[in-house]
C-alpha positions as CSV (number, residue, x, y, z in Angstrom):
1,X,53.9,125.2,-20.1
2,X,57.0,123.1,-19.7
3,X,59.1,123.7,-16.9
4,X,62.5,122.0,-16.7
5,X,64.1,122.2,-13.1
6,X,62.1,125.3,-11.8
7,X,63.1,127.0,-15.9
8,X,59.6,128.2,-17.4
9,X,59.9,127.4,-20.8
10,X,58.6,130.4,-22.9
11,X,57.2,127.7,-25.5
12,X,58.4,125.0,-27.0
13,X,62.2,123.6,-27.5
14,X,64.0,124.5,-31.2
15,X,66.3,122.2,-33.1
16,X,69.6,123.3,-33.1
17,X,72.8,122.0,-34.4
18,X,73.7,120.2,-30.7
19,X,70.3,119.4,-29.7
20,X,67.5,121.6,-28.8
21,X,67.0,125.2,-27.4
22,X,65.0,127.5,-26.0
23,X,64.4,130.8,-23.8
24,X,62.8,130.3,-20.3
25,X,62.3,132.2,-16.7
26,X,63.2,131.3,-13.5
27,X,63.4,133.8,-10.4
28,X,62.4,136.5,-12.8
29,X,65.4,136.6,-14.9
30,X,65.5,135.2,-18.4
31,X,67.7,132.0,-19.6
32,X,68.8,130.4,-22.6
33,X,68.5,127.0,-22.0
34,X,70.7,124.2,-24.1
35,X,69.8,120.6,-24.3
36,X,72.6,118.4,-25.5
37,X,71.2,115.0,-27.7
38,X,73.9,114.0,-28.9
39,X,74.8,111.2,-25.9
40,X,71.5,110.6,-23.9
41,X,70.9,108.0,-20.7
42,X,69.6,104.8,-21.7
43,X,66.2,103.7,-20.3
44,X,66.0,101.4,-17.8
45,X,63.2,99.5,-19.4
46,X,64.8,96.1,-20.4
47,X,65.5,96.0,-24.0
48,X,69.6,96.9,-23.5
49,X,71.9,94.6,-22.4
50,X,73.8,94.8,-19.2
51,X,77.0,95.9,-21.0
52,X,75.4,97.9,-23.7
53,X,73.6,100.2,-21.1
54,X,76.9,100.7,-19.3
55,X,78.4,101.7,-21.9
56,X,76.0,104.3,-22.9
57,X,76.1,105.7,-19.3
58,X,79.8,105.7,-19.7
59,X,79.8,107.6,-22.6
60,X,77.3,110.3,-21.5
61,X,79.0,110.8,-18.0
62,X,82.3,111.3,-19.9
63,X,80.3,114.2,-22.1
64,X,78.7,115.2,-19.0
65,X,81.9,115.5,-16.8
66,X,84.2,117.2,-19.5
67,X,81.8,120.2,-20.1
68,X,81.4,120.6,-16.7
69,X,84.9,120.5,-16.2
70,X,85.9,123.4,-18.6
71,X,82.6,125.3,-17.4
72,X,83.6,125.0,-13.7
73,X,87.4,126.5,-15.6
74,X,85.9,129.3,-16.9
75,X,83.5,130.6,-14.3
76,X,85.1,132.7,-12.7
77,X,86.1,135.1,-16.1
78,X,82.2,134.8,-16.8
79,X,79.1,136.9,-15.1
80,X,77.1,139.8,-15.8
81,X,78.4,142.5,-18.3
82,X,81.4,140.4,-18.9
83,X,82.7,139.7,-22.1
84,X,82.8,136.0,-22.0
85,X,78.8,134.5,-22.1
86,X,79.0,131.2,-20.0
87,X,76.5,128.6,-18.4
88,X,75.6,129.8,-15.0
89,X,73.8,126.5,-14.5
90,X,73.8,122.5,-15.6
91,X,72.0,119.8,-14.6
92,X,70.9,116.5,-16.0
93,X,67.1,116.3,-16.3
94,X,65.9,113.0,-17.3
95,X,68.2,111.2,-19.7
96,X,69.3,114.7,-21.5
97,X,72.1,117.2,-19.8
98,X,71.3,120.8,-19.9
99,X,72.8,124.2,-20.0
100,X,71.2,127.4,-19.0
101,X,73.0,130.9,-19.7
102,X,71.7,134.2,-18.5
103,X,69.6,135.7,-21.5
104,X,72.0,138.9,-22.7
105,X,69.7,141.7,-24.1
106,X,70.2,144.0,-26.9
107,X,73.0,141.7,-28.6
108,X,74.2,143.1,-32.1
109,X,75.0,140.2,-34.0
110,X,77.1,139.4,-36.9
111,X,76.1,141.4,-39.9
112,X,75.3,144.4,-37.6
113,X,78.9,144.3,-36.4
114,X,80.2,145.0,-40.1
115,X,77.8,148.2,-40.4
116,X,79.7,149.5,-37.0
117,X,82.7,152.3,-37.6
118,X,85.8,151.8,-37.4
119,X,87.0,152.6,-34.2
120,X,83.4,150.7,-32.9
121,X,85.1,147.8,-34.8
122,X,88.4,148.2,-33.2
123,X,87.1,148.4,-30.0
124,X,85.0,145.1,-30.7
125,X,88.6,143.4,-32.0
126,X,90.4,144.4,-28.5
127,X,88.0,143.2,-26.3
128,X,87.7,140.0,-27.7
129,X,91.1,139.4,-28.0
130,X,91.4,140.5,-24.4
131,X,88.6,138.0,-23.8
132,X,90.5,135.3,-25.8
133,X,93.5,136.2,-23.3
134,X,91.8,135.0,-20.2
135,X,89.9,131.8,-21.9
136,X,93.6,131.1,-23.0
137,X,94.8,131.2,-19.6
138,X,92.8,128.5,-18.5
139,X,94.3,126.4,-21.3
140,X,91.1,126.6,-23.0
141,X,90.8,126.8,-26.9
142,X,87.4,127.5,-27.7
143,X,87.7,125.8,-31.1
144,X,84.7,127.5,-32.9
145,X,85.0,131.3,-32.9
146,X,83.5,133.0,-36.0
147,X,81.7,136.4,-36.2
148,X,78.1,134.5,-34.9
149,X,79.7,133.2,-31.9
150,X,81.3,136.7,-31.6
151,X,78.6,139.1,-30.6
152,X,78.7,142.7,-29.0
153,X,76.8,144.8,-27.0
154,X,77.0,148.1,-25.0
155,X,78.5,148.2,-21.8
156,X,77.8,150.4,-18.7
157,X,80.3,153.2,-20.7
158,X,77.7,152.8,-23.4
159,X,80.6,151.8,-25.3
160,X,80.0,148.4,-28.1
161,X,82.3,145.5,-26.4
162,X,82.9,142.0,-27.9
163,X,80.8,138.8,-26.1
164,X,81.9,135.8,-26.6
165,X,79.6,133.2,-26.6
166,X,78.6,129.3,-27.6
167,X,81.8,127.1,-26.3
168,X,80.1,123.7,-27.3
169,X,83.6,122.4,-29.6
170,X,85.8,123.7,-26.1
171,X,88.5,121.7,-25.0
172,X,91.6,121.8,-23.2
173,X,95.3,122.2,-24.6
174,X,96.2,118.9,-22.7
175,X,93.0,117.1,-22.8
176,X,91.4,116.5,-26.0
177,X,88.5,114.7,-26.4
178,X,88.2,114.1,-29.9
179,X,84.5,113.0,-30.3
180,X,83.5,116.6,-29.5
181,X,86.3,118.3,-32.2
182,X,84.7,120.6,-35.0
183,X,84.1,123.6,-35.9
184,X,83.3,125.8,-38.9
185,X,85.4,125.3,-41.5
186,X,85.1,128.6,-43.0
187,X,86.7,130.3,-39.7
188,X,88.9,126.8,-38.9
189,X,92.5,126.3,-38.5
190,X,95.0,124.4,-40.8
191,X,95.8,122.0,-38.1
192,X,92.7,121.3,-36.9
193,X,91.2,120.3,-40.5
194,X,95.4,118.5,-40.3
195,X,93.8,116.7,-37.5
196,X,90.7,115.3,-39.0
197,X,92.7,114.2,-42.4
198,X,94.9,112.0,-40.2
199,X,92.0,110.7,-37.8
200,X,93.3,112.0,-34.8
201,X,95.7,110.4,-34.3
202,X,98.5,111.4,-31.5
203,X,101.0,113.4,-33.7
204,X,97.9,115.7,-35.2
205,X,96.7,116.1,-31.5
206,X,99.7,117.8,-30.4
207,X,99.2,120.8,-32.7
208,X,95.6,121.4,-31.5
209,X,96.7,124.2,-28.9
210,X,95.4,127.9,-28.1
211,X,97.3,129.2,-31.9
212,X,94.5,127.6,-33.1
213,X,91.9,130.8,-31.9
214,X,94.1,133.3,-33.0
215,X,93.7,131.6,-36.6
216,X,90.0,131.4,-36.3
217,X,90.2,135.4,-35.0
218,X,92.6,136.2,-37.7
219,X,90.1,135.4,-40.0
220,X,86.3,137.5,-37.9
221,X,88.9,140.5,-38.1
222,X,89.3,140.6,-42.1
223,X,85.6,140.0,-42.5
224,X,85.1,142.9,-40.2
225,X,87.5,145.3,-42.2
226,X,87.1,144.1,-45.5
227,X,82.8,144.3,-46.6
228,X,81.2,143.9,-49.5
229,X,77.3,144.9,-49.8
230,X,75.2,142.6,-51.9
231,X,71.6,142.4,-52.5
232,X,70.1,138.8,-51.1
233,X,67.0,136.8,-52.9
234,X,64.1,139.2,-51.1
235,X,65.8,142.2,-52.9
236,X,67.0,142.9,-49.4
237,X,70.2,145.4,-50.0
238,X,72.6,143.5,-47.2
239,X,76.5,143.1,-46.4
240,X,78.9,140.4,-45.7
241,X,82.6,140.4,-44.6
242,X,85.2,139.1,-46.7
243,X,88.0,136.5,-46.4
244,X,91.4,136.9,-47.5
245,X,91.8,135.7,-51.3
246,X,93.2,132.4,-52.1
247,X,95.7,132.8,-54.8
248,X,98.1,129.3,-56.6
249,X,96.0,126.7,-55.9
250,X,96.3,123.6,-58.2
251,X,95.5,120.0,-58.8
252,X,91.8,118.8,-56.9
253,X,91.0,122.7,-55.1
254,X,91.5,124.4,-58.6
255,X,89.2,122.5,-60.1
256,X,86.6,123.3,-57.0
257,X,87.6,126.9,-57.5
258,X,86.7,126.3,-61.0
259,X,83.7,125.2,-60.8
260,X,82.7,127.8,-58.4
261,X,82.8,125.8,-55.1
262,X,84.3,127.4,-51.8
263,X,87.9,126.5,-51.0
264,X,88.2,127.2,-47.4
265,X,91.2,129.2,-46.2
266,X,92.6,125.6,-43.8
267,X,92.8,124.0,-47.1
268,X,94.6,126.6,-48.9
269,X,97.4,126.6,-45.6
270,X,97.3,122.7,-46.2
271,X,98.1,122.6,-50.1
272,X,101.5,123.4,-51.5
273,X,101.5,126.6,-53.2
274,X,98.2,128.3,-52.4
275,X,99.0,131.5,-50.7
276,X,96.4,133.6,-48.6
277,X,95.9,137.9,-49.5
278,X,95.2,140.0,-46.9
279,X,93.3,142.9,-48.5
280,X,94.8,146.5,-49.2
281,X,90.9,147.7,-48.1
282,X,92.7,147.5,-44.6
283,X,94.5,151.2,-44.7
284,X,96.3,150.7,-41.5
285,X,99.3,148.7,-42.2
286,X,99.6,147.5,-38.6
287,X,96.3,145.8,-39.0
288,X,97.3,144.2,-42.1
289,X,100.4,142.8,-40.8
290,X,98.4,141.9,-37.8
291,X,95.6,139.5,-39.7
292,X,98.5,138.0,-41.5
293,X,100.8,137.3,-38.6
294,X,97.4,135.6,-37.2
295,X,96.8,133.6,-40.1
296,X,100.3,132.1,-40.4
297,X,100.1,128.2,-41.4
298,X,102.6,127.3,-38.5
299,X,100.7,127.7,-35.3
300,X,104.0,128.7,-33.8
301,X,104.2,131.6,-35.9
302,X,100.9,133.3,-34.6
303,X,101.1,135.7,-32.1
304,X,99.3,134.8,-28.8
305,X,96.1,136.4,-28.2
306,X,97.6,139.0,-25.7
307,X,100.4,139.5,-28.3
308,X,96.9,140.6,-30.5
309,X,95.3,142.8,-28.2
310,X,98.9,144.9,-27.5
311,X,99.9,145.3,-31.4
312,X,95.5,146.3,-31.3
313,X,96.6,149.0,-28.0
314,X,99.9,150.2,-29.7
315,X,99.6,149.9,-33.5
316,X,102.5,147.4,-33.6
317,X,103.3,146.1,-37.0
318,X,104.2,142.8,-36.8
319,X,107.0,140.3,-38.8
320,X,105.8,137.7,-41.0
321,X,107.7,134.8,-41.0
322,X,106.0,132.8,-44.1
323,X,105.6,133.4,-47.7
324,X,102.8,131.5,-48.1
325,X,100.4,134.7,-46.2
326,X,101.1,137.7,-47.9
327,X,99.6,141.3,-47.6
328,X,98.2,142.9,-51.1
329,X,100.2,145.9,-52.7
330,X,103.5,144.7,-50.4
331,X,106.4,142.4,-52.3
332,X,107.0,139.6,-50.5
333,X,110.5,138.7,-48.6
334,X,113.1,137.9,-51.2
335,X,114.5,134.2,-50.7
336,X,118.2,133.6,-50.3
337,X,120.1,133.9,-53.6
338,X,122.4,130.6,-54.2
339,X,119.8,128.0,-53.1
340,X,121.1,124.6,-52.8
341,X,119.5,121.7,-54.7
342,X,119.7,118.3,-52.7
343,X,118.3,116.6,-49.5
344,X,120.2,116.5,-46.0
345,X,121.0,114.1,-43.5
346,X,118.4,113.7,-40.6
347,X,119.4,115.4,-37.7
348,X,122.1,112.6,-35.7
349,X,119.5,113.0,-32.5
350,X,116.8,112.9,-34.5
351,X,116.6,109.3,-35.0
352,X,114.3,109.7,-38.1
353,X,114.2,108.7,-41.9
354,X,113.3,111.5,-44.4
355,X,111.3,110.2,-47.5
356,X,113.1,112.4,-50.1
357,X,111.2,110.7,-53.0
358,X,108.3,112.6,-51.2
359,X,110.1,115.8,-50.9
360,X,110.6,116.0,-54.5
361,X,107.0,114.5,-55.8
362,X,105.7,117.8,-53.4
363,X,108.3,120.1,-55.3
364,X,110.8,121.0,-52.6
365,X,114.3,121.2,-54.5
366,X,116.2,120.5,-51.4
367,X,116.5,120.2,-47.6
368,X,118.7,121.6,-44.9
369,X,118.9,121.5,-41.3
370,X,118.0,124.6,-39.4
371,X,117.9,125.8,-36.2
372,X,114.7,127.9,-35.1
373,X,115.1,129.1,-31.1
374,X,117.3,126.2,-30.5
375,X,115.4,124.5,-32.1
376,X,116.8,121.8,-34.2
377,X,114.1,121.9,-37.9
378,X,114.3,121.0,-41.6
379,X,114.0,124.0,-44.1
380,X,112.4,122.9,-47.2
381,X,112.8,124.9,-50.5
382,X,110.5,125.3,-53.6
383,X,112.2,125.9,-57.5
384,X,111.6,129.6,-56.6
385,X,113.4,129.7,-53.4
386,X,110.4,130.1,-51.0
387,X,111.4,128.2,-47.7
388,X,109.3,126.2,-45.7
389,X,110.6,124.9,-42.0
390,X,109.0,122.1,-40.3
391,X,110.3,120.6,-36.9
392,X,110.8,116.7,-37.0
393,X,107.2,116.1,-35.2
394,X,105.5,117.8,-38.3
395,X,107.4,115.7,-41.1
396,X,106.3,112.4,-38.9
397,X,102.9,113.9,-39.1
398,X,102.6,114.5,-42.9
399,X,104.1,111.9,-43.6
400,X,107.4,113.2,-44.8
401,X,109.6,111.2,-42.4
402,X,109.2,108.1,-40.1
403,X,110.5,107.1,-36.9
404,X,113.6,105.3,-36.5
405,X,117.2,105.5,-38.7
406,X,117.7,104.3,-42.1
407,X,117.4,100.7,-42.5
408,X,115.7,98.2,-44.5
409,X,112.8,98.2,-41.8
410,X,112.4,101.8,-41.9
411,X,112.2,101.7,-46.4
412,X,109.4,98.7,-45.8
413,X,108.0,101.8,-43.2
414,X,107.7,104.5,-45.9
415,X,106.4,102.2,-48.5
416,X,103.6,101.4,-45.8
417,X,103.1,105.2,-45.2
418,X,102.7,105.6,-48.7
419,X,100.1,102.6,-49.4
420,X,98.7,104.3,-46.4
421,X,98.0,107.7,-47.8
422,X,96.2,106.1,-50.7
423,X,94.4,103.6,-48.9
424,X,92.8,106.7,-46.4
425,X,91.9,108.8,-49.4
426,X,90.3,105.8,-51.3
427,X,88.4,105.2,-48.7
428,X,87.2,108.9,-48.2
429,X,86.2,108.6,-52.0
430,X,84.4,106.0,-51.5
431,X,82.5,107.1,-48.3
432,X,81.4,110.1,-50.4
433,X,79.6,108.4,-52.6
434,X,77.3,106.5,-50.1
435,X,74.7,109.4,-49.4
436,X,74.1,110.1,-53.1
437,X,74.0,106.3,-53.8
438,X,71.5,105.5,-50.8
439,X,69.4,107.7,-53.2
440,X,69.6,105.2,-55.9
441,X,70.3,102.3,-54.6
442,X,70.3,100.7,-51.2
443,X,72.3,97.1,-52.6
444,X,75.3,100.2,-54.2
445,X,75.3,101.2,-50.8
446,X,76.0,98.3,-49.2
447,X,78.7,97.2,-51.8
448,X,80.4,100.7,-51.5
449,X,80.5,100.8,-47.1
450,X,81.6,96.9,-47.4
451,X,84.5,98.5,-49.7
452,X,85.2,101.1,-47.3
453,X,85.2,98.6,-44.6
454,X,87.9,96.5,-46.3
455,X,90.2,99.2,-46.6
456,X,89.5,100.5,-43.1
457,X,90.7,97.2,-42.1
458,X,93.5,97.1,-44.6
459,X,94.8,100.8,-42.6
460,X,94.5,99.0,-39.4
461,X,97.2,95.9,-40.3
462,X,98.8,98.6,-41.4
């Protein structure tokens, strides 16, 4: 039997996509038991190098100390019969750090979830966007929530309740560490796939907040209202939840949706034109216009999660501020007649350059400044009048503007954005190709990652 700091193992540890898992006992209670692998202690057996092992120590204190951190944040919203399922105990044992969680019984997971009623669902959806309130608090995004890390079980009431569980991507609003970012991209956020496009870097980090959740949410709750039953490989009859549809996509994700292959909903909110359906399966129009609000490309747009549970309590239908989420079976918000063609001057405090040649390669017709809560923006409009408003930070961001006022310096700037662009998707063409060419040939391999290296190098000058 292995035991692991007094925890009884009950057998051996599992693979798992962070390490290794496994039930044990201790004091007659049950764990779950988590062992991280990803950053481990070195050895002290003399094959590293003095620096080398400090660095390695380094890097697994900084793991160790950041989910301790957020699980010292969130203790006191955890314990028993709670809706939020937290590590009651970590420790490091041997050169691994470990998390045991208090085993919950009788957990109905995902697909079970979808068979429930509707009010059982609804009480599901208001729990765990009360639960969602009280992470948010802490200033905690969660960064992972789909409908497996979104169980239920029966409370004392003998009423099904939402648990929230599995906060391995966490982080905090104003302390990001990046190595850790991920998710599913099925159930992720726009900004956060923004965010791995552009390498982290510090203007994508600032639109990583709590919005990102409520996106992630926005997308468990149409699965749980819209189902579909199918019969799997076994002849199993079974059913699965369903996203909204992806309508107007073109160029690269067209031809994936072509050919059959998944377009997630984050790329859709990223492309141009693609717009995202929230099914008419939903009968109340509250909840429709509630998914949609959640699912809203600018983060700023989505209501916060106790802005969820009250339009949940009160059957609030909610505004919807973009055309680019729209709810089946309603017409969408007619733009304003009279549309201007033509680009406008930067705001004067701005202190920015706007790339119009960009503008119009995307297909916006023109530009105007606007302000949104005294908030000085830049409204962007399509041939058909549909308006999009960014604030200066986001058209840094994509690109669409650089820092500093028109001058010669600033033109030789937005040619260097531009060379920049291609060089970063060149090079994620290329590192595509190196699993599929280790196959066939190690010396294609190397040619293709010394490629990739070159350009990496040619972004950094850059």
């Amino acid at each position: 039997m292995i035991v692991v700091k007094g925890y009884k193992l009950n057998g051996d540890w599992n693979k798992s996509s962070f390490g290794c898992i496994a039930t044990a006992m201790k004091d007659g209670k049950k764990y779950f038991l988590k062992l991280y692998d990803q950053y481990k202690l070195p050895r002290n057996d003399g094959t590293l190098s003095e620096s080398f092992k400090n660095k390695l120590v380094n890097e697994f204190n900084a793991f160790k100390d950041y989910r301790v951190k957020i699980n010292k944040e969130l203790a006191e919203l955890a314990g028993s019969g709670g809706n939020i399922i937290l590590p009651t105990d970590w420790f490091v044992d041997d050169i691994n750090y470990i998390e045991a969680t208090e085993f919950v019984e009788h957990l109905i997971e995902d697909e079970e979830i979808l068979k429930l009623t509707l009010d059982e669902k609804l009480l599901v959806m208001k729990t765990a966007a009360a639960a969602l309130f009280n992470i948010h608090r802490k200033k905690v995004v969660h960064s992972d929530l789909k409908r497996t890390n979104i169980l239920a079980a029966k409370n004392s009431m003998g009423n099904i309740v939402a648990k929230i569980i599995d906060f391995d991507r966490s982080y905090f609003e104003n302390d990001i560490r990046i190595e850790d970012l991920g998710g599913d991209q099925s159930f992720m956020a726009p900004e956060l796939a923004e965010a791995f496009s552009y390498e982290f870097d510090d203007e994508s980090l600032k639109y990583l907040t709590t919005k990102a959740d409520i996106f992630s949410l926005g997308l468990v709750f149409h699965d749980y209202l819209v189902t579909e039953k199918y019969v799997d490989d076994k002849g199993k009859s079974r059913i699965k939840g369903l996203h909204p549809k992806i309508t107007g996509l073109t160029g690269k994700l067209k031809e994936r949706e072509d050919k059959g292959k998944t377009v997630y909903c984050c790329e859709a909110m990223l492309s141009e034109d693609a717009r995202l359906i929230v099914s008419s399966k939903i009968k109340d129009k509250y909840l429709r216009h509630l998914i949609a609000a959640m699912l809203q490309p600018n983060p700023n747009d989505r209501p916060t999660a106790l802005e969820v549970l009250e339009a949940l309590k009160n059957k609030k239908v909610l505004d919807l501020k973009s055309p680019y989420v729209l709810v089946e079976g309603e017409s969408a918000e007619a733009p304003a007649a009279g549309a201007l063609t033509g680009y406008c001057e930067p705001w004067a405090e701005h202190d920015i350059t706007i790339d119009n040649d960009l503008l119009k390669d995307k297909g916006f017709v023109s530009s105007s400044q606007v302000k949104i809560n005294d908030t000085k923006c830049y409204a962007l409009v399509k041939p058909d009048g549909t308006k999009r408003v960014f604030k200066k930070e986001q058209l840094i961001m994509l690109g669409m503007a650089s820092k500093g006022a028109s001058s010669k310096k600033a033109a030789v700037r937005q040619k260097q954005c531009l060379i920049l662009r291609k060089l970063k998707q060149k090079r994620q063409q290329l590192l595509k190709l190196v699993t599929p060419l280790h196959q066939k040939s190690k010396f294609m391999k190397t040619v293709v990652c010394g490629r990739a290296k070159q350009i990496t190098n040619l972004i950094l000058i850059l």
